[in-house]
C-alpha positions, -999 to +999 in steps of 0.1 A: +651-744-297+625-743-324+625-711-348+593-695-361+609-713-399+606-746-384+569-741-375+563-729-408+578-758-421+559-783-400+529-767-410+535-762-443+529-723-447+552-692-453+569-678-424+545-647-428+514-669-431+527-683-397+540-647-376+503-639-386+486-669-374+507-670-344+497-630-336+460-632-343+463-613-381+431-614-396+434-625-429+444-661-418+421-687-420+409-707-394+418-737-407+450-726-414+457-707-377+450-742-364+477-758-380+502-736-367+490-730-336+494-771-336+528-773-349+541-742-327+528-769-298+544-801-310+575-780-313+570-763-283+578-730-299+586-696-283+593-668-300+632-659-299+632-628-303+631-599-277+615-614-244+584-590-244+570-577-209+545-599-196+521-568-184+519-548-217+531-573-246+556-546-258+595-547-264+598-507-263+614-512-296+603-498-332+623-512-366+628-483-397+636-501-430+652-474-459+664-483-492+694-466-485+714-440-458+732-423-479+717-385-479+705-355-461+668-369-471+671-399-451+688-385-418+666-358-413+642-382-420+656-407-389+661-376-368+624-370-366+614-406-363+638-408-332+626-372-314+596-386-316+610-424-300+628-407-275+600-393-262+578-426-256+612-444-242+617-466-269+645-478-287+648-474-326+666-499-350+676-486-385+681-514-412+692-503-449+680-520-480+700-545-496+710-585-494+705-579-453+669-561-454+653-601-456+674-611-426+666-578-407+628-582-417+622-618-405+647-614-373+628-580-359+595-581-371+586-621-380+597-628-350+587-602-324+615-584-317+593-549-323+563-535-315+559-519-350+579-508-383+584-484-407+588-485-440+607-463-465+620-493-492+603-504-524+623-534-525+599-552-499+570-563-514+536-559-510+527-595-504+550-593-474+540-566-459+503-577-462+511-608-444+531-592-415+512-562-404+485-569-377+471-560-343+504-561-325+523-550-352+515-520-373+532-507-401+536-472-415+546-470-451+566-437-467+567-451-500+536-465-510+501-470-504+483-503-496+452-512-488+454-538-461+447-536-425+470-525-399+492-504-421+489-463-425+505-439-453+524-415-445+539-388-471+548-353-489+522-343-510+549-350-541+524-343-569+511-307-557+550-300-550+559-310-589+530-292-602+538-261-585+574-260-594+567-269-630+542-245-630+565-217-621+588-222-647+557-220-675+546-192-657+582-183-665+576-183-697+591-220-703+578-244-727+602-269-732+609-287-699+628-313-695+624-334-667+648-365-650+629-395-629+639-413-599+643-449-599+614-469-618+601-485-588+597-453-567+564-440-559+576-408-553+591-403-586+560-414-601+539-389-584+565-360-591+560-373-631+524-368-624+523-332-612+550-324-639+526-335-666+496-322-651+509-286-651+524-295-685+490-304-699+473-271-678+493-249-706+481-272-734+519-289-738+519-324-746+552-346-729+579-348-750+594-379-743+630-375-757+628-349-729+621-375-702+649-391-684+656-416-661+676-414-633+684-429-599+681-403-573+718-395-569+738-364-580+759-388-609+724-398-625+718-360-624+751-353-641+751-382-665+715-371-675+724-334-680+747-349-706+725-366-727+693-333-723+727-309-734+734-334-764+699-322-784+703-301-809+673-286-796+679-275-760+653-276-734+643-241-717+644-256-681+650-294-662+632-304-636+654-332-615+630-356-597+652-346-564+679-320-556+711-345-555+703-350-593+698-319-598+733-307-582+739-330-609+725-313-634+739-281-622+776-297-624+767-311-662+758-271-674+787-260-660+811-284-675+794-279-708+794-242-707+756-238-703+745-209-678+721-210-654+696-195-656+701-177-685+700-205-711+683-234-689+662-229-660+674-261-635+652-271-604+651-299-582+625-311-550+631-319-512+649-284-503+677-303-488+707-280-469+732-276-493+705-260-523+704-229-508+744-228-504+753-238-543+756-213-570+734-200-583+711-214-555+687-239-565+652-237-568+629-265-554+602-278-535+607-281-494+597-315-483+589-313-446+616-342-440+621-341-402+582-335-400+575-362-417+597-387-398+579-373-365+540-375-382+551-415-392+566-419-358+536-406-339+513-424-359+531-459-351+526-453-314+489-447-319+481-478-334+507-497-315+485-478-284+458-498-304+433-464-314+411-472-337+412-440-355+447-433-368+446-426-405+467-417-432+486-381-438+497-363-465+519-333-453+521-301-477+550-292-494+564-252-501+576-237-536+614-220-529+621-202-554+662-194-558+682-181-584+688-213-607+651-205-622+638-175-644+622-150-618+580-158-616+557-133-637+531-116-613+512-139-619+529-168-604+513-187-574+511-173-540+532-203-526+565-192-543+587-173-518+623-165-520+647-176-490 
């Protein structure tokens, strides 16, 4: 049986170039639909994949590619998507990031197996996602924005969140703020960087940059990080972790070095994940809407795979929760902080 590879190959495009020609995508030249479309007949080529019902086109199944799985981010994150699935009757296949995510992407979605995907993992590139998303199958990304048809955004508003929380710890009184970064290739993280120097520069504080560090978005990167800020001579007032693992991580590194918090540094993370309300002191951070947002990507999949017209991109809002591991906001701190 031929694959959708050896039609490629006959036809002497990339397996995308072909998925697209073969499922009407638009950016596909004529010249170059003919060609597969001619191959895919001298081979006689069928899709292998998922046999798809005859009436509506559809295999009832949805694909969700994340960098990782590790985390109370990413299944709250699935537990949304798949309320949301449940409810239209359709089946939902989690792949993880890694030397499998290239398999996984040209098994279900080159080749049919789903109706739609979506995407939480920087390691697939925009090039390929470009040349896969079309009519029949849409594509909502988490991590990125794209300007190409047939794909949607979908995402925490990560730079008011950072803004905010930095924010309340100038308000504070704060000045020297530390702050640790997610992986370099995480949108996210860059957009959390963003609303940390915008509130930075609001007070007239330039970045220090021997007070930026990087880390990976686990607890270990938090702790290894707090290590090198407690090493300064000079110790920052507060550190902002890019997300609450790392700053768990942070919290473990002041405690093993004798530091308290709050009282000599301030330590606050994002996402507002269970266990930040449970350590001590409790952590301060920014609530990202995690199951929400797995249910606004998931609902937004089925309308374009419904074929509206209409569906555009969301940013969801995010909440200040302000906990014990920060100083306490002046009275004049924004109305968005609460306590819990």
């Amino acid at each position: 049986m031929a694959t959708l590879r050896d039609v490629a190959r006959l036809a002497g495009v990339s397996i995308g170039t072909a998925s697209s020609a073969l499922n009407q995508g638009r950016k596909v030249k004529d010249i170059t639909r003919r060609k597969v479309l001619e191959a895919a007949s001298v081979l006689n080529y069928r899709p292998n994949g998922v046999a798809r019902d005859l009436k509506t086109q559809r295999t009832d199944t949805i694909v969700v590619f994340l960098h990782d799985l590790a985390g109370p981010f990413y299944s709250e994150l699935i537990r949304g998507i798949q309320s949301v699935a449940d409810e239209r009757g359709y089946a939902t296949i989690i792949s993880r990031g890694g030397v499998g995510r290239q398999i996984a992407w040209t098994r279900f979605v080159v080749e049919g197996r789903v109706d739609g995907a979506i995407v939480l993992d920087p390691t697939v590139p925009d090039e390929v996602i470009r040349s896969t998303a079309c009519s029949t199958l849409p594509i909502v990304l988490l991590d990125r924005t794209l300007a190409t048809p047939y794909c949607l955004h979908v995402a925490a508003d990560h730079e008011d969140g950072a803004y905010q929380i930095t924010k309340h710890l100038l308000l504070s009184g704060l000045r020297r703020i530390a702050f640790v970064s997610g992986p370099i290739d995480s949108h996210d993280s860059s957009l959390r960087f963003r609303g940390y120097h915008k509130a930075l520069s609001e007070f007239g504080i330039n970045i220090d940059e021997t007070l930026v560090f990087r880390g990976d978005f686990t607890e270990r990167s938090g702790l290894l990080a707090a290590r090198a800020i407690l090493s300064h001579e000079n110790l920052p007032e507060g550190i902002f972790a890019a997300n609450d693992e790392m700053a768990l991580g942070v919290l473990s590194g002041c405690e093993a070095s004798g530091i308290k918090v709050p009282d000599q540094v301030a330590v606050v993370g994002f996402d507002d994940i269970a266990i930040a309300s449970y350590v001590r002191p409790a952590l301060t951070t920014v609530r990202q809407p995690m199951y929400e947002l797995g249910g606004v990507a998931a609902r937004s999949l089925f309308r374009a795979i419904d074929g509206e017209q209409d569906v555009s991109s969301q940013v969801l809002p995010t909440t200040l929760v302000v906990r014990d591991s920060s100083k306490r906001p002046s009275v004049n701190d924004t109305p968005m902080a609460q306590s819990v």
